[in-house]
VEXTORMAR-816570 format. One record per residue (C-alpha): residue number from 1; residue in three letters; x, y, z. Coordinates in Angstrom, 1 decimal, always signed. Layout:
# residues N
R   n res      X      Y      Z
R NUM ala      X      Y      Z
...
This chain:
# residues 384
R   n res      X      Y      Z
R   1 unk   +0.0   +0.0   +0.0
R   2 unk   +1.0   +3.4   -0.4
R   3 unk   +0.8   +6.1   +1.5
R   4 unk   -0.3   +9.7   -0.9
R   5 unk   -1.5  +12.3   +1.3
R   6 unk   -1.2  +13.3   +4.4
R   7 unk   -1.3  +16.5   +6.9
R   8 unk   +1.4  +18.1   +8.7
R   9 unk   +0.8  +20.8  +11.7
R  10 unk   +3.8  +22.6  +11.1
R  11 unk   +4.3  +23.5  +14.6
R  12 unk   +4.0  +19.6  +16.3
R  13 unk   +7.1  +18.8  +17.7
R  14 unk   +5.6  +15.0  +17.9
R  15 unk   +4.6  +14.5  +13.9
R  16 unk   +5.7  +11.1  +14.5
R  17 unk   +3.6   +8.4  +12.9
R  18 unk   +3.3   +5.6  +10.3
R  19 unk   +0.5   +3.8   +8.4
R  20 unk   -0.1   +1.4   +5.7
R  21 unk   -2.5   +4.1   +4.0
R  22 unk   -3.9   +7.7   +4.2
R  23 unk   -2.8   +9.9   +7.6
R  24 unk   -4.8  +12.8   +7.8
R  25 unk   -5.0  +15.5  +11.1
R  26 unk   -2.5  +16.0  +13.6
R  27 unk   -3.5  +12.8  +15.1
R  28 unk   -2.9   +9.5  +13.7
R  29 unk   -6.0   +8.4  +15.3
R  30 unk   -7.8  +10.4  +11.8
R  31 unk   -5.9   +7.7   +9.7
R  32 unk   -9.2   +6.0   +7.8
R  33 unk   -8.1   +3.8   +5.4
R  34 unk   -6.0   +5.4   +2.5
R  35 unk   -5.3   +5.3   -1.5
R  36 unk   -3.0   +2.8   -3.4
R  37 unk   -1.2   +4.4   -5.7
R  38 unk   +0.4   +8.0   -6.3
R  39 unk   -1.6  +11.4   -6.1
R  40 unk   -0.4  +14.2   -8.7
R  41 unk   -3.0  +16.6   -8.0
R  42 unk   -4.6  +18.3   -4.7
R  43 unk   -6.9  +21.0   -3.6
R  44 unk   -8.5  +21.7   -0.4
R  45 unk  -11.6  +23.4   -0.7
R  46 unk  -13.2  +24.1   +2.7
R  47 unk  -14.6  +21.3   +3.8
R  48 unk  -12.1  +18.4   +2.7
R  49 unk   -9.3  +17.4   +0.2
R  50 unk  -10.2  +16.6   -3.3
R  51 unk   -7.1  +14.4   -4.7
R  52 unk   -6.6  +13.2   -8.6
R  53 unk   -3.6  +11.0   -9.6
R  54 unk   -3.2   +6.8  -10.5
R  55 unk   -4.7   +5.2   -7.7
R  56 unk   -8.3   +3.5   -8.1
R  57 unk   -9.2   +2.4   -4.5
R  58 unk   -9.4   +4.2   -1.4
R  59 unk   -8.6   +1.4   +1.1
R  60 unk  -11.1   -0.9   +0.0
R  61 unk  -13.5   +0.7   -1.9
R  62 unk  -13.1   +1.7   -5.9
R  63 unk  -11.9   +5.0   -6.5
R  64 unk  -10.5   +5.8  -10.1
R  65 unk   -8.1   +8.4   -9.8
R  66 unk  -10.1  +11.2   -8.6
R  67 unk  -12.2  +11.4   -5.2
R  68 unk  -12.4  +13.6   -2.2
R  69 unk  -11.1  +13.0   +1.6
R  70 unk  -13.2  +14.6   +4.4
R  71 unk  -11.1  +16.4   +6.9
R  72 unk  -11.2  +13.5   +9.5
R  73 unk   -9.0  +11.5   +6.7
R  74 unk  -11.9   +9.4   +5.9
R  75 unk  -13.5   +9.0   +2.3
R  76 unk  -16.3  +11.1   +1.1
R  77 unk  -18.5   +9.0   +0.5
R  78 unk  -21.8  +10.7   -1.6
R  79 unk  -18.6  +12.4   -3.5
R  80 unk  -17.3   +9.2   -4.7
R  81 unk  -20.3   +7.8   -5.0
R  82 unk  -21.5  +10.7   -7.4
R  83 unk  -17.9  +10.1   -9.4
R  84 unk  -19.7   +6.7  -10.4
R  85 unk  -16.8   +4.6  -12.1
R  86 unk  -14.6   +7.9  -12.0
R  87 unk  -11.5   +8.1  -14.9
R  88 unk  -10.1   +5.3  -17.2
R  89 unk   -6.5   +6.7  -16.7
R  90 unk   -3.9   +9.0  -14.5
R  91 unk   -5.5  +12.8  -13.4
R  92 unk   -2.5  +15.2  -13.9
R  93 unk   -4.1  +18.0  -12.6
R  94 unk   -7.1  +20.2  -11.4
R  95 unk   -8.2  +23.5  -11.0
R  96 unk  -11.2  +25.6   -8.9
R  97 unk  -13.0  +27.6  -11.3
R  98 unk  -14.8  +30.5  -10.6
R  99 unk  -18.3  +28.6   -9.4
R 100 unk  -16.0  +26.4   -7.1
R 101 unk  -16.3  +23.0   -9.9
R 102 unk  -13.5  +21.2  -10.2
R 103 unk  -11.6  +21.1  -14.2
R 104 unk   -9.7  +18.0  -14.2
R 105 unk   -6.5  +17.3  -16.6
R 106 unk   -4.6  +14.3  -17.6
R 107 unk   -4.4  +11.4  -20.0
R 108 unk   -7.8   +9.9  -19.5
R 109 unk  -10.4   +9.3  -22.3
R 110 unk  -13.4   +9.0  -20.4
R 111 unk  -15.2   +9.8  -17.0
R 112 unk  -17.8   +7.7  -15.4
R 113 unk  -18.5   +6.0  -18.6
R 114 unk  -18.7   +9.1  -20.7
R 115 unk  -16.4  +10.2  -23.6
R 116 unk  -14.5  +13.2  -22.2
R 117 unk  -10.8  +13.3  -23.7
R 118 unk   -8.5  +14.4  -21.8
R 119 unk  -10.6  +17.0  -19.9
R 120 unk  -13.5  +17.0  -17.5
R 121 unk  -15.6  +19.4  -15.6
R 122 unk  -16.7  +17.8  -11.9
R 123 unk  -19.4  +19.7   -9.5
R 124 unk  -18.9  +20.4   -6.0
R 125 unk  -20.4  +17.2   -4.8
R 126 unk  -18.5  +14.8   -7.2
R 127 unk  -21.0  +14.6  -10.1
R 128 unk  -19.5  +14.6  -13.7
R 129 unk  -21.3  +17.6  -15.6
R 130 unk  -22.2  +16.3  -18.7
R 131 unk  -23.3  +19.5  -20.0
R 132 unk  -19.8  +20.5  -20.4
R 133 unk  -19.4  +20.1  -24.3
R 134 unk  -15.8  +18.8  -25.3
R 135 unk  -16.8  +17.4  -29.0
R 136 unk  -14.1  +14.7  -29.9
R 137 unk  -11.5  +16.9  -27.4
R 138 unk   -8.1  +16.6  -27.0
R 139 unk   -6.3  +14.1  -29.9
R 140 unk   -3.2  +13.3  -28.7
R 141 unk   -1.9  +11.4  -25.8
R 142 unk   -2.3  +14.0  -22.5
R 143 unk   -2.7  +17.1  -21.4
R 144 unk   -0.9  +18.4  -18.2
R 145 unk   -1.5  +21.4  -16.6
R 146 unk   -5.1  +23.8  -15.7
R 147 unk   -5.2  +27.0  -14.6
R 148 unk   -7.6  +29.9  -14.6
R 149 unk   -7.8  +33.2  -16.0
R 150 unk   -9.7  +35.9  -14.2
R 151 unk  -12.3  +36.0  -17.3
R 152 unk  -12.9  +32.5  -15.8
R 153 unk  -11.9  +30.6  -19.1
R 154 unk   -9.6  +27.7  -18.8
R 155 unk   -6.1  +27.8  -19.7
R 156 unk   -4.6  +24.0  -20.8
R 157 unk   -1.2  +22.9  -21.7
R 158 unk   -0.1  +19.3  -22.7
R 159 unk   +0.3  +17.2  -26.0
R 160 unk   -1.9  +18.0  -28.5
R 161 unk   -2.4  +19.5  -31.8
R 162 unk   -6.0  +19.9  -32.0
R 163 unk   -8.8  +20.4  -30.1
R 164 unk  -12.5  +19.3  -31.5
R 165 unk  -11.2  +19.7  -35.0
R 166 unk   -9.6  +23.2  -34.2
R 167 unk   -5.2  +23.4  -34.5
R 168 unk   -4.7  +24.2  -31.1
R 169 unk   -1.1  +23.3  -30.6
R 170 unk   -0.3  +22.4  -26.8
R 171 unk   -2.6  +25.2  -25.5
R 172 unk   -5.9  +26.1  -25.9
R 173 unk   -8.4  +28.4  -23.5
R 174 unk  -11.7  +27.1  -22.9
R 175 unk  -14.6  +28.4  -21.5
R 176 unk  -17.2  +26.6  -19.1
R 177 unk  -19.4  +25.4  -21.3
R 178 unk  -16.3  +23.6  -23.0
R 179 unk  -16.6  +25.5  -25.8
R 180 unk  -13.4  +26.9  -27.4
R 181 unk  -12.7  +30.9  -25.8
R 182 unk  -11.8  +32.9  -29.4
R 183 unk  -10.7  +35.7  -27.0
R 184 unk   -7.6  +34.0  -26.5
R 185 unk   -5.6  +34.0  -30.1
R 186 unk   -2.7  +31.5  -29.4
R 187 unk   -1.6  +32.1  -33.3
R 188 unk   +0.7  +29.2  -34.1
R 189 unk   +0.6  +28.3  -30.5
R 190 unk   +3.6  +26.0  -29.8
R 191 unk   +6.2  +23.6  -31.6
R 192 unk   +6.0  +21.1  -29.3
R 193 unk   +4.9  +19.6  -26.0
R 194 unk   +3.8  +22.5  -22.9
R 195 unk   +4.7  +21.7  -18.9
R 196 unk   +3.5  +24.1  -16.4
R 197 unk   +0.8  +26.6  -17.1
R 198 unk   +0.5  +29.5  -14.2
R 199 unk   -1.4  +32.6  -14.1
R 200 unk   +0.1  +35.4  -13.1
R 201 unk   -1.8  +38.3  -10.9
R 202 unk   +1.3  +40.7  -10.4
R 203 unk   +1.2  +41.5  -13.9
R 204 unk   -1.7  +40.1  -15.1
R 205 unk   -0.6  +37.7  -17.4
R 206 unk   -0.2  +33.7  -18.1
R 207 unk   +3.4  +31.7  -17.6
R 208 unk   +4.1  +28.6  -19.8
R 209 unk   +6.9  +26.4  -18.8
R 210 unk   +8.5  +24.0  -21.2
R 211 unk  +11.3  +21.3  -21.7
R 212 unk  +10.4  +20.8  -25.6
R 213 unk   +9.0  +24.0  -27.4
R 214 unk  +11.2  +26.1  -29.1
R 215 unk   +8.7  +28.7  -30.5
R 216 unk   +5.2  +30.1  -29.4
R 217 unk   +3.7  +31.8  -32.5
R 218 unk   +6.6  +31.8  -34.5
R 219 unk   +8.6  +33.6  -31.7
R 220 unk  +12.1  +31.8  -30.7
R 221 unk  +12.0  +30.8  -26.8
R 222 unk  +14.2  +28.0  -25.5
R 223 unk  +18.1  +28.3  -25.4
R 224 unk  +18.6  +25.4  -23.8
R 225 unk  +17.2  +22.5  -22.5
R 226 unk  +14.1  +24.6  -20.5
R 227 unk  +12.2  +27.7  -20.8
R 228 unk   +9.8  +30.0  -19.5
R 229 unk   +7.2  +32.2  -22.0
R 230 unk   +5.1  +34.8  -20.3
R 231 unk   +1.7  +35.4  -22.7
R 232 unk   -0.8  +38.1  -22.2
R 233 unk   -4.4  +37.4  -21.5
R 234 unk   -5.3  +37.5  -25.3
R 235 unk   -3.2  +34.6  -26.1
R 236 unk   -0.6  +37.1  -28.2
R 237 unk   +3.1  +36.1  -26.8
R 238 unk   +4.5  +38.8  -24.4
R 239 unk   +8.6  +37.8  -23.4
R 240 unk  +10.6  +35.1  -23.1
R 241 unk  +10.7  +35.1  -18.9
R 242 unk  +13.9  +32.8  -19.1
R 243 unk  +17.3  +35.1  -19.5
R 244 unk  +19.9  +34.1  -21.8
R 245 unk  +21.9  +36.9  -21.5
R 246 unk  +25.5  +35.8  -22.8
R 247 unk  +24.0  +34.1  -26.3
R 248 unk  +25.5  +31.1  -24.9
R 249 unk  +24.8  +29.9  -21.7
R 250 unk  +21.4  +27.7  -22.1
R 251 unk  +18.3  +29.3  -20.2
R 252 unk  +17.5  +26.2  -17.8
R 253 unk  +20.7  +23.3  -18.0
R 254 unk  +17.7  +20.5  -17.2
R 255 unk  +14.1  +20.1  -17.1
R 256 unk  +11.6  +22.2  -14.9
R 257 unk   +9.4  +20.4  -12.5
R 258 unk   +7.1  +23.4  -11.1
R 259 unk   +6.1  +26.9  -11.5
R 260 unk   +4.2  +29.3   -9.2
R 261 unk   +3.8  +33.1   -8.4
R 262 unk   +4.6  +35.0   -5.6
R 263 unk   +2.1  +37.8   -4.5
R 264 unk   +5.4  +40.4   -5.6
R 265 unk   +5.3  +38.6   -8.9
R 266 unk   +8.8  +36.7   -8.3
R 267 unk   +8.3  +33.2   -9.8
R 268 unk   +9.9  +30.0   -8.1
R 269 unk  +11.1  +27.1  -10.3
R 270 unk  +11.7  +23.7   -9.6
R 271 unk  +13.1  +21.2  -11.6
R 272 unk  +15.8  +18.9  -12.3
R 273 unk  +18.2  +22.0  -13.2
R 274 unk  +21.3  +22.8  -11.9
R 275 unk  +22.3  +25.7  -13.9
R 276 unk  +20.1  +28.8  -14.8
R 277 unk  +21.6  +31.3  -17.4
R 278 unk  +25.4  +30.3  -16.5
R 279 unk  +24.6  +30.9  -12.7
R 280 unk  +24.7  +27.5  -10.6
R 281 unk  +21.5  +26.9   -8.7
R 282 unk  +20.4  +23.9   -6.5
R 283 unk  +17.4  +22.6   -8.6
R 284 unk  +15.6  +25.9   -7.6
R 285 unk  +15.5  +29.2   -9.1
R 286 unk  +13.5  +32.5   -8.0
R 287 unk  +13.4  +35.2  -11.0
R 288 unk  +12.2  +38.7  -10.4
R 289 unk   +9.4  +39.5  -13.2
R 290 unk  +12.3  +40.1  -15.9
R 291 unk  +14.1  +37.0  -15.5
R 292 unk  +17.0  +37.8  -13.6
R 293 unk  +17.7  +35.8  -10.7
R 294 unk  +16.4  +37.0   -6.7
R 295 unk  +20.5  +37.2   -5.7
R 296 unk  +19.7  +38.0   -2.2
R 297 unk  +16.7  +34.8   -2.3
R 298 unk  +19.3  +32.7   -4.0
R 299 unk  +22.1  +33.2   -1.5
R 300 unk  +19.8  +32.7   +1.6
R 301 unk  +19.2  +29.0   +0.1
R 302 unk  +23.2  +28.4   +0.0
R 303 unk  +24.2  +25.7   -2.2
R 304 unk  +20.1  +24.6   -1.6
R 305 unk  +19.3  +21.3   -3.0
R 306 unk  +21.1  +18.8   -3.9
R 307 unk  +18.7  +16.5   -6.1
R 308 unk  +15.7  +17.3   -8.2
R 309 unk  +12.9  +19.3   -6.8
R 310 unk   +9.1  +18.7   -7.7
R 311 unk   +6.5  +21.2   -7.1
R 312 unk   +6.0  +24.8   -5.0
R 313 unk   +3.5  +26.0   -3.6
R 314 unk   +3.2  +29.4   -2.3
R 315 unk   +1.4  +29.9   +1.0
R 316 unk   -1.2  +32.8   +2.5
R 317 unk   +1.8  +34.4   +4.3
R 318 unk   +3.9  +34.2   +1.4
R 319 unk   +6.0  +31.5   +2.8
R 320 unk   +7.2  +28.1   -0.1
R 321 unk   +6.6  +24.4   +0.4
R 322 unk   +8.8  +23.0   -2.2
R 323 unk   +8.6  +18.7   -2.8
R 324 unk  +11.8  +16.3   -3.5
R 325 unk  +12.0  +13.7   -5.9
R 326 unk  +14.7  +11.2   -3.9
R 327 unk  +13.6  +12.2   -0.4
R 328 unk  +15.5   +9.9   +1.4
R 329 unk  +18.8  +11.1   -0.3
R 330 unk  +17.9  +14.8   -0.6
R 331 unk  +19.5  +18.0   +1.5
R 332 unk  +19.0  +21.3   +1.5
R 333 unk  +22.0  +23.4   +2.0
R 334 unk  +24.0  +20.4   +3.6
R 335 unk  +21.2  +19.5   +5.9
R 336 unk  +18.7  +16.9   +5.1
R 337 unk  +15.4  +17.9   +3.2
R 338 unk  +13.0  +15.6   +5.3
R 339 unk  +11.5  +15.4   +1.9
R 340 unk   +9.8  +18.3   +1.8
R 341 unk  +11.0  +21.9   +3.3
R 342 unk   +9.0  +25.3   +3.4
R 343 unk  +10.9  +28.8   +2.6
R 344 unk  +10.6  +32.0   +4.2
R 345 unk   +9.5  +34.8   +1.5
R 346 unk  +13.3  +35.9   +2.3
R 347 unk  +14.6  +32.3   +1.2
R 348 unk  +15.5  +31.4   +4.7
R 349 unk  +14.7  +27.5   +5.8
R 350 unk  +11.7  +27.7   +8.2
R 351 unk  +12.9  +25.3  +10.8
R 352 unk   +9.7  +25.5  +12.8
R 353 unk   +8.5  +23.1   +9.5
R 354 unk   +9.3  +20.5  +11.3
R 355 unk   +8.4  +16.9  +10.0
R 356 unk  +10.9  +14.7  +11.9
R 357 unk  +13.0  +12.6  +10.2
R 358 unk  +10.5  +13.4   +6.8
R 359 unk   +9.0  +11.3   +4.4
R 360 unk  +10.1   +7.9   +3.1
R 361 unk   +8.8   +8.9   -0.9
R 362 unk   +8.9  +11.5   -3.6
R 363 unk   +6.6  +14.7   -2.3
R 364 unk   +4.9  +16.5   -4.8
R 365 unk   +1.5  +18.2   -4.5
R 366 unk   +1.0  +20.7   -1.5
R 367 unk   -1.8  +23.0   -0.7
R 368 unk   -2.5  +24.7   +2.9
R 369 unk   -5.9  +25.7   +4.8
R 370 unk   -3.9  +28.8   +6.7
R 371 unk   -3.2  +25.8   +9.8
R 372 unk   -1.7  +22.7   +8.5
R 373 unk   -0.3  +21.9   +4.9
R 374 unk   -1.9  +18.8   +2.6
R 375 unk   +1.1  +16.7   +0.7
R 376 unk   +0.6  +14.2   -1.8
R 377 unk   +3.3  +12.1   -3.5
R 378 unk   +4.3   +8.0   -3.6
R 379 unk   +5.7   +8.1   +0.7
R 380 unk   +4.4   +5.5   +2.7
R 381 unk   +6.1   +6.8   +6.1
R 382 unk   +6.0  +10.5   +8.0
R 383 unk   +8.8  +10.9  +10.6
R 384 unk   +9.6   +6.5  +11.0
């Protein structure tokens, strides 16, 4: 069995507990049975934990790769009843949109019986909405990232080249309904596969990451082996985010992982990368809005990590959970990671993070209800 999620109360000294399955709460005693295979995707929203990723039971009970934990750690029922035989393959991702349903990515083909490629539109109480109108969707193999613009279309990035007929190549914007958003004029779009997609409030624009394009729209963007494109909120291509400043150094030396915002607009990247624009960095970068490194961030992190990092996630007080890959392996300027570590706004470890001796598996997914912080990944031990 594996253990996907649990919750840590940053402040317990005593977060000292093992189970074959799901922990959730401070207390071990909330451990109610648990999901057997790895979570990619989280979001708390109020009243529980909905969770998408490969896993299709919830200790005993069928539950196909999407389904929502109650806060006590046990499964919501009526939610995963509602989800009926739930998705035919791995949820990459999800997003809240703006009537608090749930837009769900990844490389399925259908949901509870019903043709919906690669994209799916779930209500608040787990019920596919069939009314969302996705034609023959996505024709390639995934998509694999969802976020929202403030219009409240959908942004999506994966592998594709068309979407319902239309060339949409590896992104698209989509509106509720599922119909295609002609606001958003992508052009050419991309030459190849897109990672991360993040919107960005500080300046009110949209942040693609990518470890295979070389162009948006015709417009040159990787020098290297990863990039960052920031796009405005028409779709037309704003500046490549990723410096290159020498004409030789690459942009990224290695793959990114995970891309989020700051409220100041400084973006955090995590990845497999060890170089960024000739500068070494520990498999984490922070970039100002134009690119350029956050020197004084950067050299509060030391030599920072010293093996891939997954995802960030930036708090409510501004403070950054960052996941590990090799968790058991992993430190963080010489000191070990615990498999997961949080950042002060300033870059500074927060040491009162404090999850014992960590987690036994790759970390990945994090989000937070202002107390304790929800992780997902493959671990099957916390502090043991």
């Amino acid at each position: 069995d594996v253990v996907v999620v649990t919750v840590v109360n940053a402040d317990d000294p005593e977060c000292n507990y093992v189970s074959e399955e799901t922990v959730i709460g401070e207390d071990p005693s909330f451990s109610a049975g648990g999901l057997n295979d790895e979570v990619f995707a989280l979001q708390f929203v109020g009243d529980g934990l909905v969770v998408g990723g490969n896993f299709t039971l919830f200790s005993a009970t069928t539950a196909n790769r999407f389904t929502k934990l109650l806060l006590t750690g046990a499964l919501d029922t009526d939610f995963n009843t509602n989800m009926g035989s739930g998705f035919d393959a791995a949820v990459q991702e999800l997003a809240l949109d703006l009537d608090g349903n749930l837009v769900v990515v990844g490389l399925f083909s259908n949901v509870d019986g019903n043709a919906y490629s690669h994209i799916a539109k779930i209500g608040t109480d787990g019920t596919p909405d069939l009314t969302f109108s996705v034609g023959t969707g996505f024709n390639n193999t995934f998509t694999t990232d969802v976020d929202m613009r403030p219009s409240g279309s959908y942004i999506i990035t994966g592998n594709f080249t068309s979407y319902s007929g239309t060339t949409a190549n590896s992104i698209i914007a989509r509106l509720p309904t599922g119909a295609i958003d002609t606001s958003f004029v992508y052009g050419s779009g991309f030459n190849s596969t897109t990672g991360r997609v993040v919107y960005d409030p500080f300046t009110d624009t949209i942040l693609v990451s990518g470890n295979s394009f070389t162009t948006y729209d015709g417009n040159t963007v990787r020098f290297g082996v990863a990039t960052i494109v920031r796009i405005n909120l028409d779709g037309t291509f704003n500046s490549v985010v990723a410096t290159h400043t020498d004409g030789t150094d690459p942009q990224f030396n290695a793959g990114i992982r995970g891309l989020s915002v700051m409220a100041d607009g400084r973006i955090v990247v995590t990845g497999d990368f060890t170089i960024y624009d000739g500068t070494a960095v520990g498999h984490i970068a922070v970039l100002n809005t134009d690119g350029t490194l956050d020197t004084a961030f950067m050299s509060n992190m030391g030599s920072a990590f010293s093996d891939w990092t997954t995802r960030s996630k930036v708090q409510f007080d501004g403070e950054v959970m960052v996941g590990v890959y090799n968790t058991t392996t992993t430190t963080f300027d010489g000191a070990d990671a615990n498999g997961m570590i949080r950042l002060e706004s300033t870059g500074v470890r927060d040491l009162t993070f404090n999850t014992g001796v960590g987690f036994n598996g790759r970390t990945g997914p994090s989000d937070e209800d202002g107390t304790n912080a929800y992780v997902g990944g493959n671990f099957t031990q916390l502090n043991s």
